[in-house]
CHARMM-style PDB file with segment names, atoms N, HN, CA, C and O in Angstrom:
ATOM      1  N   UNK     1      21.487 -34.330 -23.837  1.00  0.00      PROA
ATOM      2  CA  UNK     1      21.161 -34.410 -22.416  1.00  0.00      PROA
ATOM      3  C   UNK     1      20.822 -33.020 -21.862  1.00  0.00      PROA
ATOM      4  O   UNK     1      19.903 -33.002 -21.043  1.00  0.00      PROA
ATOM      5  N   UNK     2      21.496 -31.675 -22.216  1.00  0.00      PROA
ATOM      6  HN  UNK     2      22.242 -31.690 -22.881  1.00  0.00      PROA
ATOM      7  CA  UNK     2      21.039 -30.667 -21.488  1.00  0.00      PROA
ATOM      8  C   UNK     2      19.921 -30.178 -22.357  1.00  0.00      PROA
ATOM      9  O   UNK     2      19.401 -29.137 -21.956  1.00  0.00      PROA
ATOM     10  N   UNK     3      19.424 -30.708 -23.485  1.00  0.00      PROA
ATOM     11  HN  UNK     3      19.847 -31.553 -23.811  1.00  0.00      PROA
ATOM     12  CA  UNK     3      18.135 -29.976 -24.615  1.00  0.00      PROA
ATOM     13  C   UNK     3      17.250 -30.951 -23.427  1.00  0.00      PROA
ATOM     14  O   UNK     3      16.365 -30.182 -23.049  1.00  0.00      PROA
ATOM     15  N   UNK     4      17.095 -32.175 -22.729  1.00  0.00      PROA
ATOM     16  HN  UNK     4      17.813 -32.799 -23.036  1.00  0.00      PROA
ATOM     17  CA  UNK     4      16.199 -32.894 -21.910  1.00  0.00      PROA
ATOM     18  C   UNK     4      15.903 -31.685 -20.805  1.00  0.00      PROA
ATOM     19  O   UNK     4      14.769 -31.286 -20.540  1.00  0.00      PROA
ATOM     20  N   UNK     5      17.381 -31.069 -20.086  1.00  0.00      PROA
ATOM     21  HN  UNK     5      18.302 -31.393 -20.301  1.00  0.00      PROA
ATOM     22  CA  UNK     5      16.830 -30.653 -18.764  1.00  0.00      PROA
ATOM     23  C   UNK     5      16.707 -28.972 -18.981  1.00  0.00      PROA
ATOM     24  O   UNK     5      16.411 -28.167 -18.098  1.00  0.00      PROA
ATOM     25  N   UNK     6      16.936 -28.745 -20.037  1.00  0.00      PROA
ATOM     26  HN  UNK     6      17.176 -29.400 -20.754  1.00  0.00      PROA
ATOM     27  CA  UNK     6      16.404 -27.563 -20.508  1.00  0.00      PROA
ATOM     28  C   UNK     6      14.981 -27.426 -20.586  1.00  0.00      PROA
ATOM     29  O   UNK     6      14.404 -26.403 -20.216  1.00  0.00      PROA
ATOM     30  N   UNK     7      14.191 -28.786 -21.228  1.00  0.00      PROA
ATOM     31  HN  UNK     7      14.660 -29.617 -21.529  1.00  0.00      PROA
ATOM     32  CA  UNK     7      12.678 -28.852 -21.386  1.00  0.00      PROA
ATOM     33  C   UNK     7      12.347 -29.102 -19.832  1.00  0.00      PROA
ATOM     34  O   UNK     7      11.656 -28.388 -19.105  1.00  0.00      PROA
ATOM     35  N   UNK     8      12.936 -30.158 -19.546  1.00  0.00      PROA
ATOM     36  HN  UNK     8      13.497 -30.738 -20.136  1.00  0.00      PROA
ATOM     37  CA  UNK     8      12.195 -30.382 -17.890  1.00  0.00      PROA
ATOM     38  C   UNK     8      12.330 -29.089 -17.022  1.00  0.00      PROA
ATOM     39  O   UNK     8      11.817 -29.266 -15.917  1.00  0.00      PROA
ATOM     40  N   UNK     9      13.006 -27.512 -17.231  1.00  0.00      PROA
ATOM     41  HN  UNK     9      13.422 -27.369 -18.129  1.00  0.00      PROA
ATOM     42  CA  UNK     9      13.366 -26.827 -16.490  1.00  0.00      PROA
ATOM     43  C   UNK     9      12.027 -25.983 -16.719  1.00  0.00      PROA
ATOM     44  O   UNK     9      11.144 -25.583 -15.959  1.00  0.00      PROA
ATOM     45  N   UNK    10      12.242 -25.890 -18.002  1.00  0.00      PROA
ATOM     46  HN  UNK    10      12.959 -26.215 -18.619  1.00  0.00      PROA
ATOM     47  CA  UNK    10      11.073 -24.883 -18.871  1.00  0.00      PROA
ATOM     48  C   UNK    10       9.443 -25.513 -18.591  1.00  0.00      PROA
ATOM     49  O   UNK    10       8.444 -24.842 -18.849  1.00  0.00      PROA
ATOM     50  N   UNK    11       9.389 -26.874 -18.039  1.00  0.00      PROA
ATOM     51  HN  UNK    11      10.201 -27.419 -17.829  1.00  0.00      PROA
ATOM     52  CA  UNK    11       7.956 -27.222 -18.049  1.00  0.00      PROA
ATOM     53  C   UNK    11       7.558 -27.385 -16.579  1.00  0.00      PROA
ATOM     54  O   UNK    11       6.430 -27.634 -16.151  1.00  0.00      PROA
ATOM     55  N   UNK    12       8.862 -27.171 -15.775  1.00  0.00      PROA
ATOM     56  HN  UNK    12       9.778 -26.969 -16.123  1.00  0.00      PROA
ATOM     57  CA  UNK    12       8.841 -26.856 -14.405  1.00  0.00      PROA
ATOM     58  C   UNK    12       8.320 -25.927 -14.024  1.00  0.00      PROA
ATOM     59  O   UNK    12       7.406 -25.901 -13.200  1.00  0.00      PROA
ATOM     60  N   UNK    13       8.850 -24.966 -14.596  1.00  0.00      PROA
ATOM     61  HN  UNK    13       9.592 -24.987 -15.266  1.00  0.00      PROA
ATOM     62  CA  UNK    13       8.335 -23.018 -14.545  1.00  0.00      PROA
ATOM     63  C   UNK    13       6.912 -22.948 -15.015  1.00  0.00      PROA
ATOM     64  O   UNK    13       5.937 -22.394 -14.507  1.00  0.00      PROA
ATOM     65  N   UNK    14       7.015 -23.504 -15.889  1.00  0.00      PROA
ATOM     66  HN  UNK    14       7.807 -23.954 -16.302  1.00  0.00      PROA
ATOM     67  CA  UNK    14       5.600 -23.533 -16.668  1.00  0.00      PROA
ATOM     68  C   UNK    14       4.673 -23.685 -15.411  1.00  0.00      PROA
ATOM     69  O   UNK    14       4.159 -22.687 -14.907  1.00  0.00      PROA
ATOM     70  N   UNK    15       4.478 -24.869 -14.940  1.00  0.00      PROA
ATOM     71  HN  UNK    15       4.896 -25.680 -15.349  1.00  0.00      PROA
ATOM     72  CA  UNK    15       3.705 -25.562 -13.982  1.00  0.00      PROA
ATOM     73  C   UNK    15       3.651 -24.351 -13.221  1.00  0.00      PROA
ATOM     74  O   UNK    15       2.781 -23.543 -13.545  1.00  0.00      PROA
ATOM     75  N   UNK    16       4.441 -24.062 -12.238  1.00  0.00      PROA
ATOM     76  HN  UNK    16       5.148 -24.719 -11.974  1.00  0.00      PROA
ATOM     77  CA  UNK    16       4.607 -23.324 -10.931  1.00  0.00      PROA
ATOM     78  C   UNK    16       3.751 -21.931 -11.855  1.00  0.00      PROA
ATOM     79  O   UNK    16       2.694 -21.451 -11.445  1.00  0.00      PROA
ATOM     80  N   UNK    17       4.178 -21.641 -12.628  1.00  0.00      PROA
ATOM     81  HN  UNK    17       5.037 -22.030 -12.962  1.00  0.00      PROA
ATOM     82  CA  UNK    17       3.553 -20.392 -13.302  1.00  0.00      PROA
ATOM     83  C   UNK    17       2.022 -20.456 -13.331  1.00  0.00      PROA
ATOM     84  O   UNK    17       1.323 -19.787 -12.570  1.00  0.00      PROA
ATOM     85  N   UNK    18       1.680 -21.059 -13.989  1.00  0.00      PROA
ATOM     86  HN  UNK    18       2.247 -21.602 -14.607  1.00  0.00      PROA
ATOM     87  CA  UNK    18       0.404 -21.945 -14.073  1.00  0.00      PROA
ATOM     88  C   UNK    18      -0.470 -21.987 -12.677  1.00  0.00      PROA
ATOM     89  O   UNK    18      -1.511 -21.341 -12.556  1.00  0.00      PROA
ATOM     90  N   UNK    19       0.106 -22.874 -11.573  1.00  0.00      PROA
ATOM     91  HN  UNK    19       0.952 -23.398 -11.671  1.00  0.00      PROA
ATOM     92  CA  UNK    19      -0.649 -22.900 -10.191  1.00  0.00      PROA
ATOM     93  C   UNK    19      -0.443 -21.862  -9.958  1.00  0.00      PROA
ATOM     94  O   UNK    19      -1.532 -21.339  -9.721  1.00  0.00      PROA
ATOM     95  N   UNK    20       0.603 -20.916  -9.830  1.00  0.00      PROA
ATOM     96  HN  UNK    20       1.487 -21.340 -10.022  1.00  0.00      PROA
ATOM     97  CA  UNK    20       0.225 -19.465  -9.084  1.00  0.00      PROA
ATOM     98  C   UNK    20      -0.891 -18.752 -10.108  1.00  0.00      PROA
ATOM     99  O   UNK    20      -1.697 -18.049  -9.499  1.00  0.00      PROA
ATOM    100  N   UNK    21      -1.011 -18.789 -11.046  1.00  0.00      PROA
ATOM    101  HN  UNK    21      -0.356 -19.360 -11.541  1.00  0.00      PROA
ATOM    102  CA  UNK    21      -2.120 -18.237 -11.830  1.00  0.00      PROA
ATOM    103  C   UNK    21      -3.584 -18.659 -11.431  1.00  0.00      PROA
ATOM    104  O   UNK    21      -4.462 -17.852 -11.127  1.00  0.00      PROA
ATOM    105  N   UNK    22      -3.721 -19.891 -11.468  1.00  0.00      PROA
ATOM    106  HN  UNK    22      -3.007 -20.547 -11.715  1.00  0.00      PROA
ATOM    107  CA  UNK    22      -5.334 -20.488 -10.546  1.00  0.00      PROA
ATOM    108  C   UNK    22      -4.690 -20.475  -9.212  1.00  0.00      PROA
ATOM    109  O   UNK    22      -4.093 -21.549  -9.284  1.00  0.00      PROA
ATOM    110  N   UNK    23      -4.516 -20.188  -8.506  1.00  0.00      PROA
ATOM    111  HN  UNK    23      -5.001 -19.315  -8.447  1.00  0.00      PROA
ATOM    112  CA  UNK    23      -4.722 -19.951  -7.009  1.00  0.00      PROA
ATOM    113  C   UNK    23      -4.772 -17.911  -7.441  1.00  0.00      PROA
ATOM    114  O   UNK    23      -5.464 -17.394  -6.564  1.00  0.00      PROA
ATOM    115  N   UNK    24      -4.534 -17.403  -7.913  1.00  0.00      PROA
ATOM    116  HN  UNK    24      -3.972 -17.823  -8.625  1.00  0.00      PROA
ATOM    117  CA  UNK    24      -4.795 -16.220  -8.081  1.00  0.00      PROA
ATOM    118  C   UNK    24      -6.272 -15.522  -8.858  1.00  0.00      PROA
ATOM    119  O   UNK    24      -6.555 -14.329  -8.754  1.00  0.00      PROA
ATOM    120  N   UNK    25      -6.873 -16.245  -9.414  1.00  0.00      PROA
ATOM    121  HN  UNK    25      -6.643 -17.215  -9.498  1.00  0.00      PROA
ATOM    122  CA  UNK    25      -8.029 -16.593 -10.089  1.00  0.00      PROA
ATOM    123  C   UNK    25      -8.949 -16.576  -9.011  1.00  0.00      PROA
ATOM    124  O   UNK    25      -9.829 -15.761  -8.738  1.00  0.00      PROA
ATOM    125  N   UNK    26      -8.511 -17.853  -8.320  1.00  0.00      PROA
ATOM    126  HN  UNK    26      -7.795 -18.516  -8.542  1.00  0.00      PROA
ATOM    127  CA  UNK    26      -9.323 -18.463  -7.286  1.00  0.00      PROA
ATOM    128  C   UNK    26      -9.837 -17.181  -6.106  1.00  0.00      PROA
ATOM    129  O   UNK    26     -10.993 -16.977  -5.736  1.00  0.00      PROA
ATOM    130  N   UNK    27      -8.555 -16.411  -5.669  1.00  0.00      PROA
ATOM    131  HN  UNK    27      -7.616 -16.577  -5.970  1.00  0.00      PROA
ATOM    132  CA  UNK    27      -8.649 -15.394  -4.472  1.00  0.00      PROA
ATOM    133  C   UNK    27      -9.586 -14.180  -5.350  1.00  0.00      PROA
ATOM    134  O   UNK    27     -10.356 -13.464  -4.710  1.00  0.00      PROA
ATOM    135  N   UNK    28      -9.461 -14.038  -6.700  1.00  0.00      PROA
ATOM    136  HN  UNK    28      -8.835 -14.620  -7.220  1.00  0.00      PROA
ATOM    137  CA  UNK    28     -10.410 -12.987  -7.426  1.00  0.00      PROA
ATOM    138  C   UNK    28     -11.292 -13.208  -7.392  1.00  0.00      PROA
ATOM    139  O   UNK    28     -12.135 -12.314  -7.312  1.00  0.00      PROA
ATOM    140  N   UNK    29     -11.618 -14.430  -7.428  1.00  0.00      PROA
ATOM    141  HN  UNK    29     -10.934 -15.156  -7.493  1.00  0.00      PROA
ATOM    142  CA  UNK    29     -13.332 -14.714  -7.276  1.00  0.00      PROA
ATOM    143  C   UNK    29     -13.637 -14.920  -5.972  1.00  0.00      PROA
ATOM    144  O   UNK    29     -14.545 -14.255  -5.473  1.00  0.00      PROA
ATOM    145  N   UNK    30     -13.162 -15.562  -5.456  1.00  0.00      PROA
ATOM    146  HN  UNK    30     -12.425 -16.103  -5.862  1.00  0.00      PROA
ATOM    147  CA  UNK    30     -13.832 -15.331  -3.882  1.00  0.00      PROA
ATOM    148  C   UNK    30     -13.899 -13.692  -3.292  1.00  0.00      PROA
ATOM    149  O   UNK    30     -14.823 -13.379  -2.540  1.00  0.00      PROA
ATOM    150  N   UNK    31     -12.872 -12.701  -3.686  1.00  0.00      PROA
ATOM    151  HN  UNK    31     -12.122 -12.955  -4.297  1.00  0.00      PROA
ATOM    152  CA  UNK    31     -13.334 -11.409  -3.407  1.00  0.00      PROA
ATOM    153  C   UNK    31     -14.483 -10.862  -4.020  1.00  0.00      PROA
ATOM    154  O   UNK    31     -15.159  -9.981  -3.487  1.00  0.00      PROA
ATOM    155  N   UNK    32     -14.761 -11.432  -5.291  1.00  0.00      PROA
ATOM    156  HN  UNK    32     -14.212 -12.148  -5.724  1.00  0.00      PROA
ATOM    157  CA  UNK    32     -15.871 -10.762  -6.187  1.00  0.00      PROA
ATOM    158  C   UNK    32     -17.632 -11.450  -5.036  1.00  0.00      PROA
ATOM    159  O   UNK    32     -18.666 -10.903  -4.652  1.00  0.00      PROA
ATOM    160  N   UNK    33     -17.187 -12.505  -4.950  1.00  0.00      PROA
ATOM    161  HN  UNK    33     -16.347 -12.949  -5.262  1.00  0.00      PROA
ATOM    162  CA  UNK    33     -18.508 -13.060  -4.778  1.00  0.00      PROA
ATOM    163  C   UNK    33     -18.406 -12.295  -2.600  1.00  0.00      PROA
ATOM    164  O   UNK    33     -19.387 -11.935  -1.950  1.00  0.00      PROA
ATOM    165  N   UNK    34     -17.581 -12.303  -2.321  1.00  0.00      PROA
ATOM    166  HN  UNK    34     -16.783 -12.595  -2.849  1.00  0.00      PROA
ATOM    167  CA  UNK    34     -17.913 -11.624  -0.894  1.00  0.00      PROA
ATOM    168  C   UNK    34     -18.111 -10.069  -0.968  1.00  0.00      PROA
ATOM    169  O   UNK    34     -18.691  -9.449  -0.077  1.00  0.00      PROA
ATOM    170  N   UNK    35     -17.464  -9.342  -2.363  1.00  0.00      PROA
ATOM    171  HN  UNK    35     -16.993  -9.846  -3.087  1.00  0.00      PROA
ATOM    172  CA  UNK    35     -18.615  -8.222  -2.214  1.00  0.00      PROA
ATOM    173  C   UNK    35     -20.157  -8.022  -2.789  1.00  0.00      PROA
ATOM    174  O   UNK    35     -21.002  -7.128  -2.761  1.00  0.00      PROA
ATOM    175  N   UNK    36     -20.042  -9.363  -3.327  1.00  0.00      PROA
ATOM    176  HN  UNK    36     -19.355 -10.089  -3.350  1.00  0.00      PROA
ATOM    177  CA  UNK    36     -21.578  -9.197  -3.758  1.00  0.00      PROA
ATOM    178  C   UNK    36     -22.497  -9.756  -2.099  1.00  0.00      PROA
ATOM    179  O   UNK    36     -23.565  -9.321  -1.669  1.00  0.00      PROA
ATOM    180  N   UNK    37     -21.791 -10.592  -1.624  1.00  0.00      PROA
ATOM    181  HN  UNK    37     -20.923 -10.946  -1.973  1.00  0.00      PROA
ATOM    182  CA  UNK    37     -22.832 -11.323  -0.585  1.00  0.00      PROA
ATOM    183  C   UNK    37     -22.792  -9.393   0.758  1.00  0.00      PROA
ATOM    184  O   UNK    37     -23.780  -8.994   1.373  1.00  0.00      PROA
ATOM    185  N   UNK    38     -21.830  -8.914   0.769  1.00  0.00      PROA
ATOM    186  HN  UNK    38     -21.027  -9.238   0.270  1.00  0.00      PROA
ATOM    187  CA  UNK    38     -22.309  -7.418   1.697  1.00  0.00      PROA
ATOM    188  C   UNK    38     -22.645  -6.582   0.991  1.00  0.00      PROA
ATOM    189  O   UNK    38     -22.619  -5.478   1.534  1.00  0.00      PROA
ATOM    190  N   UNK    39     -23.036  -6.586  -0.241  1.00  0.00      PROA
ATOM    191  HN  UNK    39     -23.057  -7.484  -0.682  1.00  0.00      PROA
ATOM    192  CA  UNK    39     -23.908  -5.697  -0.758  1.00  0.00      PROA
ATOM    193  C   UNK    39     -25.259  -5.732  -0.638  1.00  0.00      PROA
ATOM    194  O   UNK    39     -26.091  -4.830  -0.544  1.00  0.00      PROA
ATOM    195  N   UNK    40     -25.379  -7.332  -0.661  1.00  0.00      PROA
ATOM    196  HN  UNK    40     -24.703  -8.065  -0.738  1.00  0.00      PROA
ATOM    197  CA  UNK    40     -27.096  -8.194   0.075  1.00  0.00      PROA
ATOM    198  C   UNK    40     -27.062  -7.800   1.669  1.00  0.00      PROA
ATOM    199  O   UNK    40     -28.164  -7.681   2.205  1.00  0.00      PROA
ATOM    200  N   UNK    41     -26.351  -7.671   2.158  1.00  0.00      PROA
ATOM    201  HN  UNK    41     -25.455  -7.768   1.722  1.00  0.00      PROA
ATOM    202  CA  UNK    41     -26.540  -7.651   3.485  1.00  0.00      PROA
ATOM    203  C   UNK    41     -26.664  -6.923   3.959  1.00  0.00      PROA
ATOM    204  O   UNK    41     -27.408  -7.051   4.932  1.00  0.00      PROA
ATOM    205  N   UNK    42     -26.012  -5.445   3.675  1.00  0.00      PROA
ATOM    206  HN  UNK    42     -25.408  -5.341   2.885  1.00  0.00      PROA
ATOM    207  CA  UNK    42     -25.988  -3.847   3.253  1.00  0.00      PROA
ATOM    208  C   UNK    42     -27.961  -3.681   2.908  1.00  0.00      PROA
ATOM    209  O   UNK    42     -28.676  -3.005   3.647  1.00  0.00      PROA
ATOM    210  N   UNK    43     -28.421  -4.335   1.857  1.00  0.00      PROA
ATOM    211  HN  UNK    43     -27.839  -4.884   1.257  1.00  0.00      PROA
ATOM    212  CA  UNK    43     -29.519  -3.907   1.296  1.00  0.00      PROA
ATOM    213  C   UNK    43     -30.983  -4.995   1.940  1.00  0.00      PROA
ATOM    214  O   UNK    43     -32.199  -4.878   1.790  1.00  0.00      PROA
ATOM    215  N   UNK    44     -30.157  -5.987   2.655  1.00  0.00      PROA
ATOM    216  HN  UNK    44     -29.169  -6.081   2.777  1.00  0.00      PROA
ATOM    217  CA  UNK    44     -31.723  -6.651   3.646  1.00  0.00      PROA
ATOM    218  C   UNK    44     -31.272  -5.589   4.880  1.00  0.00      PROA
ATOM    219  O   UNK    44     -32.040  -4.630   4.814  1.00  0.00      PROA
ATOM    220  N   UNK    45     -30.592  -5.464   5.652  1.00  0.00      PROA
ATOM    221  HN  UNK    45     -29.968  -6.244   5.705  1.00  0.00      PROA
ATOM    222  CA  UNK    45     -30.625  -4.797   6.634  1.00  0.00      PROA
ATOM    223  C   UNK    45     -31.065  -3.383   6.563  1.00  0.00      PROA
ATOM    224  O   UNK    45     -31.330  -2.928   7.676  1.00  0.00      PROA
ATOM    225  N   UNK    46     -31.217  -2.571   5.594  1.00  0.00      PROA
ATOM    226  HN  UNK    46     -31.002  -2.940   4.690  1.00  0.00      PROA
ATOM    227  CA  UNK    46     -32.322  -1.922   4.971  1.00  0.00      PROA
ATOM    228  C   UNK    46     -33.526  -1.598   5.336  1.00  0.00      PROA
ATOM    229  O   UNK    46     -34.043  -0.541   5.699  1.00  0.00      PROA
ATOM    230  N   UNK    47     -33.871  -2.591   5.198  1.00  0.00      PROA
ATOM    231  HN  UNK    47     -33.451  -3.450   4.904  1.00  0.00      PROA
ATOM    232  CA  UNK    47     -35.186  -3.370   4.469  1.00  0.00      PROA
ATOM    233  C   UNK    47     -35.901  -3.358   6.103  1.00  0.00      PROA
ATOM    234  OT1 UNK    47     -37.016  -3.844   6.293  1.00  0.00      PROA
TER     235      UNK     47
END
């Protein structure tokens, strides 16, 4: 019984580990792609 909630503890963490990893992914790429969109905007206003 505690080798069960030992795994259910360990695949708990897992998970939570996991979503904070793609929601952290997620905020890297949305910074990557908003400095590319003011680098365009930087270089039409230029123009």
């Amino acid at each position: 019984m505690e080798l069960l909630i030992l795994v259910l503890l360990f695949a708990g963490l897992f998970a939570i580990y996991d979503a904070i990893r793609k929601v952290n992914n997620n905020i890297l790429e949305q910074t990557e792609e908003l400095k590319k969109i003011r680098e365009e905007l930087k270089e039409n206003n230029k123009k």
